[in-house]
N, C-alpha and C positions, 0 to 999 in steps of 0.2 A: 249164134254169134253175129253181132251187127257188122255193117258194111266196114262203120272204121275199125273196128276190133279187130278185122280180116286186114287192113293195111295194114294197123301198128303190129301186126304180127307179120308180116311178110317184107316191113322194112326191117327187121330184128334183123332175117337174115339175107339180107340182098346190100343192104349200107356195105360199101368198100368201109373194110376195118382201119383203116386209113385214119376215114375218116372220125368214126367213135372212141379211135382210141386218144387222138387229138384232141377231140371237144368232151371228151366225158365228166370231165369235171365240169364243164356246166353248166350242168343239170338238163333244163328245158330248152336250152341255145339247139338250135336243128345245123345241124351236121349238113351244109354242102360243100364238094369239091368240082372244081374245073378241072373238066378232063382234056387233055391236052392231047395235041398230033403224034404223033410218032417221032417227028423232026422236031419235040420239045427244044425250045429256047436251052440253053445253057445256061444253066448259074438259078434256074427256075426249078422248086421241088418236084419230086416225082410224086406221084401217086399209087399207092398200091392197087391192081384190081383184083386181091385176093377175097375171095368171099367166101362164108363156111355154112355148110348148111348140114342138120343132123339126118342120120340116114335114114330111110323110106321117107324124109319129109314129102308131100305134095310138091309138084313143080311149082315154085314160088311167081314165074313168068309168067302161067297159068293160069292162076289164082286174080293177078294182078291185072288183065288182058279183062277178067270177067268183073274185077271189080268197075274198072276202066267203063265199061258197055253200060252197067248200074248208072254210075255216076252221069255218062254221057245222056243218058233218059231221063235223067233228075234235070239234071241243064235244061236239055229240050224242051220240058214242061213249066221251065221257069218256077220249079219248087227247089230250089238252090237256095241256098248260104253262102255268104262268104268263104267257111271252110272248106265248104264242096269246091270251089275250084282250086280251096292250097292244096288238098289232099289230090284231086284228079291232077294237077302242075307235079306233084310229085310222081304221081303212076306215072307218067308219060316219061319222065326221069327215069324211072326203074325200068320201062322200056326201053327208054334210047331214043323217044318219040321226039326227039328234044324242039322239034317248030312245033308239034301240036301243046307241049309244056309252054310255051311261047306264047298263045293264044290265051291260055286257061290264066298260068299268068297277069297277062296283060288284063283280063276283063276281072280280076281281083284287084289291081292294080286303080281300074275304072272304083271301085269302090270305093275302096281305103285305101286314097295314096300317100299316105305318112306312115301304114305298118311295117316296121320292118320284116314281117314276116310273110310279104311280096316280096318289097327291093330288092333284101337280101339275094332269096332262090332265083329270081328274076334276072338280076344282075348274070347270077354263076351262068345260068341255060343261055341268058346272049351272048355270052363268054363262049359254051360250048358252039354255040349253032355258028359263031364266028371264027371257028379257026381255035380257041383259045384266047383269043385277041380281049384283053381285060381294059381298054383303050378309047374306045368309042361311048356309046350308052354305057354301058356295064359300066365304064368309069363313073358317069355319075352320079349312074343308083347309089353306087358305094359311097359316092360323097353326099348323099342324104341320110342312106342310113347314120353315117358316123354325123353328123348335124344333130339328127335324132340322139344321139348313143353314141358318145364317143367312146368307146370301151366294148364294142359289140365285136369279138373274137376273132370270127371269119372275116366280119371288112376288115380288120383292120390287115389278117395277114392277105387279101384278096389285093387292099391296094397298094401293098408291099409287092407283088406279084406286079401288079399294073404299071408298077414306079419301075422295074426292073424293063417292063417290056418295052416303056419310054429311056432308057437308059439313064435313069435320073436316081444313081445308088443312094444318095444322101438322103433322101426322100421315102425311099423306098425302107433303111434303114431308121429312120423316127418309125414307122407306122410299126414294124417288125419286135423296136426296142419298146415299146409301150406297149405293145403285144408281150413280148416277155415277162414287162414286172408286172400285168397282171397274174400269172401264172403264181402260184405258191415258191417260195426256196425250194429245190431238191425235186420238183415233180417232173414227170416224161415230159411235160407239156413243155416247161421254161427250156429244158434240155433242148428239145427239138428245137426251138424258135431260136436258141442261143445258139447249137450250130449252124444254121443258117445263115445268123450274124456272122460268125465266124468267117463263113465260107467266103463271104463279098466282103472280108476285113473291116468288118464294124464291130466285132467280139465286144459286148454292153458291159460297161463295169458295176460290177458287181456293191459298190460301195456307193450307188446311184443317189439311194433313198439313206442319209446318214445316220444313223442310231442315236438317238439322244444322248447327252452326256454333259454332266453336271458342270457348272462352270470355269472350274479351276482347270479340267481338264479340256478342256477348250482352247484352241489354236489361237493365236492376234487376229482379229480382223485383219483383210486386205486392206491396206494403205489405200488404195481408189474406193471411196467409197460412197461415190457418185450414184450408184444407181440401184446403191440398199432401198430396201420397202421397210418402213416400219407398221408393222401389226400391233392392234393393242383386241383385247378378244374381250368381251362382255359376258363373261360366264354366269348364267345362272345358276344361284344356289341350287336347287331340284336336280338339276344337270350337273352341278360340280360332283355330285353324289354318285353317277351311272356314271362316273369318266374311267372308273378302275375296270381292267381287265381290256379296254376297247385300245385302238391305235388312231393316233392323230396326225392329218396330214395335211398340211400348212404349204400353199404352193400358190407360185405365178405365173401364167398364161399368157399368150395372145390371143386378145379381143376377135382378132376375124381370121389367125391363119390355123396353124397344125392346132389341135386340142390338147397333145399332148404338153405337160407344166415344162416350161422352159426351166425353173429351178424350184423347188421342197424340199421341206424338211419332214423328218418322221418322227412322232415320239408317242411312250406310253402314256397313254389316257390321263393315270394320275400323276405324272409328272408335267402337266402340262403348265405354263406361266398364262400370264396373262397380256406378258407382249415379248415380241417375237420380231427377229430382225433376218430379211431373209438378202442377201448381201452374194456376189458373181461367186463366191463359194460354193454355193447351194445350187450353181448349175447343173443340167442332169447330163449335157453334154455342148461341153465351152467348142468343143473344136466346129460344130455346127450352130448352136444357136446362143446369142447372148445376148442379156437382159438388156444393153446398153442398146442394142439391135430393133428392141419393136419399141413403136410409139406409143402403140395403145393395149397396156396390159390388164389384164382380169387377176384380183386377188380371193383364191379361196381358203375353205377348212373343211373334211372331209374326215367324219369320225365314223368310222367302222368295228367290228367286231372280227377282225380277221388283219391279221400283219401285211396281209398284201392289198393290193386295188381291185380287187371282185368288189363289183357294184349291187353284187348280191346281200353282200356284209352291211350294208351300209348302212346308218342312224342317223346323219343327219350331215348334210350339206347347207355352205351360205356362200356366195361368189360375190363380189362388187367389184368395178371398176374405180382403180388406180388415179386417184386425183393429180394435180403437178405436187401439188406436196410430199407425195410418195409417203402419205400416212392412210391408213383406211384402217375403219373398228369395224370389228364384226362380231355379231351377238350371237351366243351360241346359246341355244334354249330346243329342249327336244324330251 
């Protein structure tokens, strides 16, 4: 059995179930949590540190200690990889090593500092080796990751967690509620993330993303209708063909702050037109952010193969920015 073969089997069972049970849906996303003090914050998730492991298994701490010693002699001869120091940043995690994860870290970080699969873990272990404190560094990693990937799971619920420990709920509550409606309808995951909302009185409605629905039964336009976007879509034939079965999401932005769509709409694939008017209706939440509010907005389409926003699903994106005319075409060809 090779060196990683021995970690990805001794994180199976040492990962707090917390955490796997949260992130299992998806898929390749690495599961970290910030482990917090005893005197945790109020109104901040707890963490489970249950862990299961089958019986006679090898001491997993043991195992990990000796992988640890390997890896540290791979360093020192300067025959390292990249992954050799995420994987030895993780051992040192699974010890509790959390300043020597720190180091290993940092000199992956020296390498590739755009992967999110430094920042990320990087971010959580300054978190731990600070108190918990998500505030400092660790705030910004998180706000590179999400630069990179706005939709990457753990930042987002990390800097909901950050937002809280600034006292800034509203803040806190975007990064949370985008966290939610990636999660599928009905799964543990939106569950979890929705009571949380709950708990700090931001409970996410549910009728966020609006279900298409054929024109007659459609509501009057708002009377202000100052700060509609009009869309017209350039659909290629090839492509008009692959639109059945997929979900269409037509949405607008701002250009430099939160990434989450200040207002979308949602529809099946083969009901899709070819212009689209997205109008303070289609806000995803008026009581915090309105379209009338940012200067500089980004208009996208965002066709996937999945009814929710996993970026996994995804077929094909086009973004532009928002002229003054509040018209912009976007070609959809994929």
């Amino acid at each position: 059995m090779t060196l990683i073969q021995r970690i990805i089997l001794a994180v199976l069972f040492i990962i707090p179930m917390f955490a796997i049970g949260f992130f299992i849906a998806q898929g390749d996303e690495e599961p970290f949590v910030v482990e917090t003090p005893s005197n945790q914050q109020a109104g901040l998730p707890k963490v489970s540190n249950t862990d299961t492991m089958p019986p006679n298994h090898p001491d997993p701490q043991t195992q990990v200690r000796a992988m640890i010693k390997e890896l540290e002699q791979k360093i020192a001869q300067n025959l390292h990889e990249f992954k050799d120091l995420l994987l030895l940043g993780r051992a040192y995690v699974m010890v509790k090593d959390y300043t020597s994860a720190v180091t290993a870290y940092e000199k992956a970080l020296a390498i590739e500092p755009k992967s999110i699969d430094v920042l990320l873990p990087l971010a959580d272990v300054l978190a731990v080796v600070d108190g918990g404190k998500l505030t400092g560094r660790s705030y910004d990693l998180l706000e590179q990751v999400l630069k990179i990937d706005p939709n990457v799971p753990m930042a987002l619920w990390l800097m909901g967690n950050a937002e809280m420990q600034l006292e800034r709920m509203d803040e806190a509550a975007e990064y949370w509620t985008q966290l939610y409606y990636i999660f599928p309808e009905g799964s543990e995951n939106r569950m979890q993330v929705g009571q949380q909302l709950e708990a700090i009185g931001k409970a996410p409605a549910e009728a966020a993303f609006q279900p298409f629905q054929p024109p007659a039964a459609k509501q009057a336009p708002p009377s202000n209708t100052d700060q509609a976007i009009h869309i017209t879509l350039d659909i290629a034939p090839e492509t008009q063909a692959k639109l059945k079965g997929t979900t269409v999401f037509i949405y607008a932005k701002s250009q430099t702050g939160m990434p989450m769509p200040i207002a979308a709409k949602k529809f099946p694939g083969d009901q899709l037109t070819s212009s689209i008017t997205i109008t303070e209706a289609d806000e995803l939440m008026p009581e915090r952010r309105k379209l009338k509010d940012v200067a500089q907005i980004k208009v996208g389409i965002k066709i996937s193969t999945q009814s929710d926003v996993d970026n996994k699903a995804e077929l094909f994106r086009a973004e532009q920015s928002l002229p003054d005319s509040r018209k912009v075409n976007l070609v959809v060809k994929f």
